[in-house]
C-alpha positions as CSV (number, residue, x, y, z in Angstrom):
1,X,54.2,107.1,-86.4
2,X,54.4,109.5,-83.8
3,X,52.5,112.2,-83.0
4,X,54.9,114.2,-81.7
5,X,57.6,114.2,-84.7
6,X,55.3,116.8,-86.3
7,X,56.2,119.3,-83.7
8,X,59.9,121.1,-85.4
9,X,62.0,121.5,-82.3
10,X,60.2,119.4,-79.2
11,X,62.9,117.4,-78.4
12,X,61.7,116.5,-74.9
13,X,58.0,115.5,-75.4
14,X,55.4,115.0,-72.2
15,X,54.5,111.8,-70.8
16,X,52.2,109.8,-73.0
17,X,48.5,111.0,-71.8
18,X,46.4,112.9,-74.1
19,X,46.0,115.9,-71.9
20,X,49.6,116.4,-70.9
21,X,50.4,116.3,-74.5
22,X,48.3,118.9,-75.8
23,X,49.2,121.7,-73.0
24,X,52.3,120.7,-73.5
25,X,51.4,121.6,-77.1
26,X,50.0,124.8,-76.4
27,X,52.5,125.9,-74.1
28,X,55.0,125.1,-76.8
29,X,53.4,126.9,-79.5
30,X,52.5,129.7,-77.5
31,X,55.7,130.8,-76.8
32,X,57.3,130.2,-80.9
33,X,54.3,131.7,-82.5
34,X,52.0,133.6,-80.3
35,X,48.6,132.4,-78.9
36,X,46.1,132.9,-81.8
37,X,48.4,130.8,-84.2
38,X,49.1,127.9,-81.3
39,X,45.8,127.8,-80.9
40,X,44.4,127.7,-84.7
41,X,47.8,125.1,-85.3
42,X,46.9,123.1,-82.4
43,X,43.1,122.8,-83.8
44,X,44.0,121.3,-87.2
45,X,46.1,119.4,-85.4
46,X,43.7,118.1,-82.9
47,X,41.2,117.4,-85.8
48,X,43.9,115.7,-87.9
49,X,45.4,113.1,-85.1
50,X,41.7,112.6,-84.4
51,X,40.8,111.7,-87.8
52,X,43.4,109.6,-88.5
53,X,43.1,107.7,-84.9
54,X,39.8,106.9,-85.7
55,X,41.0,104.1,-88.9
56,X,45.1,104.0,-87.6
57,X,45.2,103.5,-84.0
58,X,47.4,100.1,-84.5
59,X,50.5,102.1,-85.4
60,X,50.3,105.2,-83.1
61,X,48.8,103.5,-79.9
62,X,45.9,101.6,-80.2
63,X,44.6,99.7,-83.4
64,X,41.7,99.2,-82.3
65,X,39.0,102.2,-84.0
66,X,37.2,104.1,-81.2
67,X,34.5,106.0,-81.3
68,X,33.9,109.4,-79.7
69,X,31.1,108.2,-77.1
70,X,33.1,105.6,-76.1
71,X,36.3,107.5,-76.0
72,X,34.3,109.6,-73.1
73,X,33.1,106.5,-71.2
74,X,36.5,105.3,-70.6
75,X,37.3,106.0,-66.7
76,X,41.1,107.7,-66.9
77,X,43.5,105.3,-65.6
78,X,42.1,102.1,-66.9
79,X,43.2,100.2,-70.0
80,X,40.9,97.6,-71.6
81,X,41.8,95.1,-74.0
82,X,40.4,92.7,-76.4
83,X,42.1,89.3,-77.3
84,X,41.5,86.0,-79.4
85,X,41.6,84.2,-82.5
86,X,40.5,81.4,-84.4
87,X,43.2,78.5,-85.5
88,X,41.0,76.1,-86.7
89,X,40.0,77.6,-89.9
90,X,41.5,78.2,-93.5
91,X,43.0,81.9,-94.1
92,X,39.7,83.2,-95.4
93,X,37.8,82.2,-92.2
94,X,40.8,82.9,-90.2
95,X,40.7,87.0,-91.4
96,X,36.9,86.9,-90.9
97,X,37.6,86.2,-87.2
98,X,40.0,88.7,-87.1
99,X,37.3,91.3,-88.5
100,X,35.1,90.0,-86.1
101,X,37.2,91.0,-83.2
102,X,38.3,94.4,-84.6
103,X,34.4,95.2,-84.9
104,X,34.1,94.3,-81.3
105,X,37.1,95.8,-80.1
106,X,35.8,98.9,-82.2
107,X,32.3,98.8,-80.7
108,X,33.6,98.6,-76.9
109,X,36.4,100.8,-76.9
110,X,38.7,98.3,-76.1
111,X,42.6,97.8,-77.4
112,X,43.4,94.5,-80.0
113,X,45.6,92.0,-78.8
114,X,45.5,89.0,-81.8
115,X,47.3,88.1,-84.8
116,X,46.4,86.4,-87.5
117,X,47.5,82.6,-87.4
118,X,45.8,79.1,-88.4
119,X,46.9,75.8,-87.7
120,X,44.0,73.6,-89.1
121,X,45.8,70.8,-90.7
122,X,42.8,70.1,-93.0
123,X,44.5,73.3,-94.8
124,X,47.9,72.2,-94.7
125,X,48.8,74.1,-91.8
126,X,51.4,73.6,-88.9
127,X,53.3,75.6,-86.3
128,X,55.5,76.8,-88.8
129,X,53.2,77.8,-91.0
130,X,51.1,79.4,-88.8
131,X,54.3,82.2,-88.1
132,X,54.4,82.6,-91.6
133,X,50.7,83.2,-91.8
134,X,51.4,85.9,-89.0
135,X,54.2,87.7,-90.4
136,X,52.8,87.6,-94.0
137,X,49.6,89.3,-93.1
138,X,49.3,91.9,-90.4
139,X,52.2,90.2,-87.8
140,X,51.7,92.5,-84.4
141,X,50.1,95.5,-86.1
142,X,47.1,94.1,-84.2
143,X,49.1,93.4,-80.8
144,X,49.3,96.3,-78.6
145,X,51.9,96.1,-75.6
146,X,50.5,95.9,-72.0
147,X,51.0,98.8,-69.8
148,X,55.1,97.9,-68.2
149,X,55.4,97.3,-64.5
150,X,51.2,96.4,-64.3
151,X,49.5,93.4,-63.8
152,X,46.9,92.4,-65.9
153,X,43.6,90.5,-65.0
154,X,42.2,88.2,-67.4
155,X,38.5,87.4,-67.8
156,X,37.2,85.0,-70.4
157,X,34.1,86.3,-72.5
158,X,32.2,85.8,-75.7
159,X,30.6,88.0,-78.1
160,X,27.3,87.4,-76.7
161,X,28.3,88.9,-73.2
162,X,31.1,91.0,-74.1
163,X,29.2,94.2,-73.2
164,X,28.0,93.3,-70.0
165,X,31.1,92.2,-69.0
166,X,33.0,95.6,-70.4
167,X,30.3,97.6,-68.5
168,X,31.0,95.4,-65.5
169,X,34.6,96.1,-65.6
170,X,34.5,99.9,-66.5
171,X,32.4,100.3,-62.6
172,X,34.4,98.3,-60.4
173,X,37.6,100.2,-62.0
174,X,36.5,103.3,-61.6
175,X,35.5,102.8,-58.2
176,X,39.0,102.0,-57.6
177,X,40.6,104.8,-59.6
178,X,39.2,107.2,-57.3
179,X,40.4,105.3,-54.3
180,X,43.8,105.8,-55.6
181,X,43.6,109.0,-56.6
182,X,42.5,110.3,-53.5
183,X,45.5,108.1,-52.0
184,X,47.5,109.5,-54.8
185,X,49.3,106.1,-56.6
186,X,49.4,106.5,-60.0
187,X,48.6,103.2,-61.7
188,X,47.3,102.0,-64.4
189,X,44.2,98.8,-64.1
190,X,44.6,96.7,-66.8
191,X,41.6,94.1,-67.9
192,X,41.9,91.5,-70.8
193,X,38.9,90.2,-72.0
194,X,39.8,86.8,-74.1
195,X,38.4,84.7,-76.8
196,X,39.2,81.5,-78.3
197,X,37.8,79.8,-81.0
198,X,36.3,83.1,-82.4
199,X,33.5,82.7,-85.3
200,X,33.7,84.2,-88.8
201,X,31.9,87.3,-89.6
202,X,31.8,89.5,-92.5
203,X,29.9,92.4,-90.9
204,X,31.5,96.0,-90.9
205,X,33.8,94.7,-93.2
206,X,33.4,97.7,-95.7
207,X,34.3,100.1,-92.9
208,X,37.6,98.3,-91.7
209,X,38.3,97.9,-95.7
210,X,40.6,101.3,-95.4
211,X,42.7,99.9,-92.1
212,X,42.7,96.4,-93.4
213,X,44.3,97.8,-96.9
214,X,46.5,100.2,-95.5
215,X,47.7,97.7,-92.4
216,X,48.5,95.0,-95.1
217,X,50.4,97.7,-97.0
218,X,52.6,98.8,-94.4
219,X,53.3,95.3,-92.9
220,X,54.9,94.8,-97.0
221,X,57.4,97.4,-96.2
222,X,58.3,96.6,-92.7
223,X,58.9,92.6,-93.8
224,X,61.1,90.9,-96.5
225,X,58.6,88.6,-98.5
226,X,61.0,86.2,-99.9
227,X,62.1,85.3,-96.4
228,X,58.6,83.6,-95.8
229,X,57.7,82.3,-99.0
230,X,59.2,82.0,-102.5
231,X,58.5,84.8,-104.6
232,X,57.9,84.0,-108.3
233,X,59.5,86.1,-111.0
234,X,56.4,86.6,-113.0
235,X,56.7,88.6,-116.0
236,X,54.3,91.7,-115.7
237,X,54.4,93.6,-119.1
238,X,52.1,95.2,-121.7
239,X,52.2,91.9,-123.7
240,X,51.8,89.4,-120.5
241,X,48.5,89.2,-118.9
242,X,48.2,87.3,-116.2
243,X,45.2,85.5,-115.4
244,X,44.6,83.9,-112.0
245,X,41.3,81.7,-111.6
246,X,39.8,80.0,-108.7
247,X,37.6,77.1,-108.4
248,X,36.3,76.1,-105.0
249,X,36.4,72.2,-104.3
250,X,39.0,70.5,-101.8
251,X,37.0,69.9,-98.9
252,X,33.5,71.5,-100.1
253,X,32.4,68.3,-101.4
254,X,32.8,67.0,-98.1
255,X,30.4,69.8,-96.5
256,X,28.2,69.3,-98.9
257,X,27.4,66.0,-97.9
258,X,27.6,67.0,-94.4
259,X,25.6,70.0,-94.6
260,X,23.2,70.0,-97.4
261,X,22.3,72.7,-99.4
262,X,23.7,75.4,-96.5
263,X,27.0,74.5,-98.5
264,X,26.2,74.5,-102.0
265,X,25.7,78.2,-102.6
266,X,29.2,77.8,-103.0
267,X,29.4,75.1,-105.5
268,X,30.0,76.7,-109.3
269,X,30.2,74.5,-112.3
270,X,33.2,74.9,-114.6
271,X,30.5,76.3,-117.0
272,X,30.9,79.6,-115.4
273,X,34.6,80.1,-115.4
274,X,34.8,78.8,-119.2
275,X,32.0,80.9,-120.5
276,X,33.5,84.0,-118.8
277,X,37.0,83.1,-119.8
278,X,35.7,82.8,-123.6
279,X,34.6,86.7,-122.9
280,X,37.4,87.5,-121.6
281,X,40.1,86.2,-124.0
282,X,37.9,87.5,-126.8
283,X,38.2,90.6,-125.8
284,X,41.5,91.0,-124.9
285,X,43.2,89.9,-128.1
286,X,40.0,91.6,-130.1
287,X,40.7,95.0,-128.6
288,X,44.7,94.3,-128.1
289,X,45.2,93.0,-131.3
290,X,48.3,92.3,-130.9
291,X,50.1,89.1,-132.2
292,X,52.6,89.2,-129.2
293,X,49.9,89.4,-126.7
294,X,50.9,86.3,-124.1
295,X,47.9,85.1,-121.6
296,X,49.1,83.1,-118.7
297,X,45.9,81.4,-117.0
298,X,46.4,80.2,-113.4
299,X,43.7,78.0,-112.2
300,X,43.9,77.7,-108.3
301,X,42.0,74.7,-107.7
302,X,42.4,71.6,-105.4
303,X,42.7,68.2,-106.6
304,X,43.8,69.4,-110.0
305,X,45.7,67.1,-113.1
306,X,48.2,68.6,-114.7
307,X,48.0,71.9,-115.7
308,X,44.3,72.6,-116.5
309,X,42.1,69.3,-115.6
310,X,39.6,70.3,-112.6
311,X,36.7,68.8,-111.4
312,X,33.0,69.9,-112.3
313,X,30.5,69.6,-109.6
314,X,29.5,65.6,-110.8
315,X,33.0,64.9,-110.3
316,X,33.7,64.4,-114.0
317,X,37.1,65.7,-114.7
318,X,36.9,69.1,-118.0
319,X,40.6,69.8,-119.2
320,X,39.7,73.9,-119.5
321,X,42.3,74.5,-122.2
322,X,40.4,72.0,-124.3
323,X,37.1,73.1,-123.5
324,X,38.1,76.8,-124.4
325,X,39.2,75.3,-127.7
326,X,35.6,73.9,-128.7
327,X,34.1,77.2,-126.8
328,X,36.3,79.5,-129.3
329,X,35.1,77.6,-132.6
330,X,32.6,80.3,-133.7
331,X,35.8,83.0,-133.1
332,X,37.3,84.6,-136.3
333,X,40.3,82.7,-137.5
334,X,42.5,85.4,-136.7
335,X,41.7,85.8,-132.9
336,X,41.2,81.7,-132.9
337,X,45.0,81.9,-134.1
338,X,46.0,84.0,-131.4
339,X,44.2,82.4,-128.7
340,X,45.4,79.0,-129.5
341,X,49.3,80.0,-129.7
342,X,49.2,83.0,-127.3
343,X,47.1,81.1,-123.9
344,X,49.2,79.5,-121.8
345,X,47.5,77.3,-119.0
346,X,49.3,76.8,-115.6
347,X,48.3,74.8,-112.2
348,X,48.3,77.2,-109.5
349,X,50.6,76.8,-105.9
350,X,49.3,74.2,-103.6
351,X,50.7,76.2,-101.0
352,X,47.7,78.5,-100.0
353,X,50.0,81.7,-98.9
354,X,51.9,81.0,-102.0
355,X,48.5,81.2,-104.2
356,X,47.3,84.1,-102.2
357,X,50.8,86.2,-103.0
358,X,50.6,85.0,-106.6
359,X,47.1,86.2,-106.8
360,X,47.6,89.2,-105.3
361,X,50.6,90.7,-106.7
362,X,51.3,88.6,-109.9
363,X,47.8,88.7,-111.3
364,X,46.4,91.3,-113.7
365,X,42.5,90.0,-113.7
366,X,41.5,87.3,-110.7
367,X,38.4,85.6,-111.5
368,X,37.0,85.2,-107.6
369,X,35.5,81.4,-106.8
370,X,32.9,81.6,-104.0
371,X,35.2,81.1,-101.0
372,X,36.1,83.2,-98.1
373,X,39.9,82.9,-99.5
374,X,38.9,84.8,-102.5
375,X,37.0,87.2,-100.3
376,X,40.4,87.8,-99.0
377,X,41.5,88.8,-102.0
378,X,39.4,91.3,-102.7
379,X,39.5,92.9,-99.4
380,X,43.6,93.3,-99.1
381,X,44.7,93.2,-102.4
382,X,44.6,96.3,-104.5
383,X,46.3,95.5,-108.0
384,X,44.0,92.7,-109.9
385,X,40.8,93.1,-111.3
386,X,38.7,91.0,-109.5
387,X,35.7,89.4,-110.7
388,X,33.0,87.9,-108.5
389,X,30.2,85.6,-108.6
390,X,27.6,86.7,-105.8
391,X,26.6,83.9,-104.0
392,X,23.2,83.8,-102.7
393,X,22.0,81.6,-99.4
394,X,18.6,82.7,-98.6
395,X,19.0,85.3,-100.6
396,X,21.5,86.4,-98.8
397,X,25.6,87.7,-99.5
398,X,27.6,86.0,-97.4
399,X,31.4,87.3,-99.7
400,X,30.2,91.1,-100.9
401,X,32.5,92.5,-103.1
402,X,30.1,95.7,-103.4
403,X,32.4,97.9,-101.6
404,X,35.6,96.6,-103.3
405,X,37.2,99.9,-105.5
406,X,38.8,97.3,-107.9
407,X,36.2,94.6,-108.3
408,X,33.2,94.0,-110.3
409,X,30.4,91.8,-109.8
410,X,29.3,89.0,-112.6
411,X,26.3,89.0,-114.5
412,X,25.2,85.5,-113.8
413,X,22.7,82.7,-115.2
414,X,21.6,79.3,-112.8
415,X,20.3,75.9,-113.6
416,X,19.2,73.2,-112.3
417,X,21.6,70.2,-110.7
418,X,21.5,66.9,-109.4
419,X,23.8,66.0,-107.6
420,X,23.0,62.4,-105.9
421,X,26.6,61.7,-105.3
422,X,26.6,64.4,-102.5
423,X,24.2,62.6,-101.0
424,X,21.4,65.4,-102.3
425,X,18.4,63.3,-103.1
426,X,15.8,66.1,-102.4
427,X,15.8,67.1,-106.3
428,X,17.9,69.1,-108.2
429,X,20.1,72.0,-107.0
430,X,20.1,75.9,-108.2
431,X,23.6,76.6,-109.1
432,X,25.7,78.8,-111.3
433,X,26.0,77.5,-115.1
434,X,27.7,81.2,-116.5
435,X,29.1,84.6,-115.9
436,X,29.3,87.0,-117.9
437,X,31.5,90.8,-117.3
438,X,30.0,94.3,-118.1
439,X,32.4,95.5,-120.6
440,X,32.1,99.5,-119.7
441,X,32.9,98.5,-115.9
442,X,35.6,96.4,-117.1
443,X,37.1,98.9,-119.6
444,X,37.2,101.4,-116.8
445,X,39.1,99.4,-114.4
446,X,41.2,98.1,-116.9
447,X,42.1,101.6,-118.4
448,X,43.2,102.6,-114.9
């Protein structure tokens, strides 16, 4: 939006600086409604654009957030920017490179100038896909125009020396600004700092969670979906529930053996999903009870059979409807009943943009696999309940969910694993056997 539209009868605004915009303000107000109410008007005013510049910048000028202090180190006259990506990663990754370079961009005052786009083919991902990527997520919300008529100097940098190389450029601009002032041009300098190949990172991703949503938001009004990918008709009634689930394998057995136990943290045995479906199905027809109660399971999971055959982390093959039968033995024969004829189990897109839209707006309840695509999820998507496993590398988070409104973290129990076909000889492996939900929590969220 623009500022000015909130000012009833400007219809010849000032040029685009801060300054000349708010006498211009003042002036205006001055003369409609004397100068104690211009000036209380202009305050709120003042407060309000800076509030909302602080977490909106990409659709007034500059999406980049800015901080105050650094707002006042800018010399006038000179116009940074930050630009990059990362196309060699899966969409997960991918956005966590894109977070990395709004927490830079964020930290150094500068302006964004990236999209979000992957190409790595060991994703499925071409050219093609890569512009649907772009225009499905945040398309140029992120790419702010160069000043017109200016030329723009590039200079490659890296996270590691991106200050010094901001601080460098902020001095040797300003020494020229006031050259030309004092010859009076009026020109803007323009830097571009670039990065390619930028690495994932999760940090500040809790602050950026109120852009990221509302940018994601406002990108699904200004785009028509079913132009890049087929949406699915997916009933969404009180008696449809729609369950998405996913299981992390495709390539992670590969980094496994390539990597060791740095990879395994992200390894879960079907054990977890099963014993928290079982939960989960219980309850629903138990405190639905209601025979025309339909569950549609979606499993997400690479290298699937049919509709609900997955791998288990020995690379035996579990058919999860069939398990959940012998898991729901113990259940009273009436909910046994309606689980059997009411639980439907479906394969999930192969298409990852066509999961991740299914997921997001088709799913009541998402059961979160530990995977930086789930992650992605929970950070964008708004509408499903999402329930997460912590993983735990050192004892450390590297997917939080702690800060996500609408998900709730599993209660978890871990055994041991050996895993020899992974080329783990070292003894066995720590890894999640079952997951259990809070009720209360869930009762809440689902109430909402």
């Amino acid at each position: 939006f623009n500022s000015t539209s909130y000012i009833v009868g400007w219809d010849n605004p000032p040029s685009n600086d801060t300054e000349g915009r708010l006498i211009a303000m003042t002036q205006h107000l001055t003369s409609r409604y004397g100068f104690i109410i211009a000036v209380l008007i202009l305050m709120s005013m003042v407060t309000t654009i800076s509030i909302l510049s602080h977490y909106f910048n990409a659709f007034i000028e500059d999406p980049a957030p800015r901080s105050d202090a650094d707002t006042r180190s800018m010399p006038p006259g000179i116009q940074l920017y930050l630009e990059g990506g990362n196309t060699n990663s899966g969409l997960g990754h991918n956005f966590m490179a894109l977070n990395h370079l709004v927490t830079m961009a964020h930290q150094h005052n500068l302006s964004t100038r990236f999209v979000m786009r992957t190409t790595d083919k060991k994703h499925g991902f071409n050219e093609r896909k890569a512009m649907q990527i772009k225009r499905y997520f945040f398309d140029d919300l992120f790419m702010n125009p160069l000043p017109d008529g200016e030329t723009c100097v590039r200079i490659k940098s890296s996270p590691e020396s991106l200050a010094d190389d901001v601080d460098r450029v902020k001095r040797e601009s300003a020494v020229v600004v006031r050259v030309e002032q004092q010859q009076q041009l009026n020109r803007s300098i323009c830097t571009i700092f670039t990065m390619n190949h930028v690495k994932p990172n999760s940090n500040q991703m809790e602050q950026h969670l109120p852009l990221y949503r509302h940018l994601f938001e406002l990108n699904d009004k200004n785009i028509t979906r079913r132009s890049i990918i087929h949406r699915k008709a997916t009933a969404s009634t009180a008696n449809v529930i729609n369950i998405a689930v996913h299981i992390r394998r495709g390539d992670l057995f590969q980094f496994i053996s390539k990597w060791g136990n740095l990879a395994t943290n992200r390894l879960v045995p079907v054990s977890a999903y099963t014993s928290l479906l079982k939960q989960l199905l219980t309850k629903l027809f138990v405190s639905g009870d209601d025979v025309n109660r339909k569950i549609r399971v979606t499993v997400h999971c690479e290298g699937m059979i049919g509709n609900a055959t997955v791998s288990d982390v020995d690379g035996t093959m579990i058919d999860l409807q069939q398990e959940m039968i012998g898991l729901l033995d113990n259940n009273s024969n009436h909910t046994k009943s309606m689980i059997h004829n009411n639980v439907a189990f479906l394969a999930g897109d192969e298409d990852p943009l066509q999961a991740f839209d299914d997921i997001c707006y088709s799913s009541n309840i998402f059961i979160a696999g530990v995977s930086s695509f789930s992650h992605l999820v929970g950070v964008l998507c708004p509408k499903p309940i999402i329930l997460a496993m912590q993983d735990l590398l050192d004892n450390t988070a590297k997917y939080s969910y702690d800060y996500i409104p609408n998900a709730i973290m599993l209660d978890v129990t871990r055994g041991n694993y050996s895993l020899p076909h992974l080329g783990l000889d070292s003894g066995d492996v720590e890894l999640i056997n079952g997951a259990t939900v809070n009720e209360t929590q869930f009762e809440l969220l689902w109430n909402e």
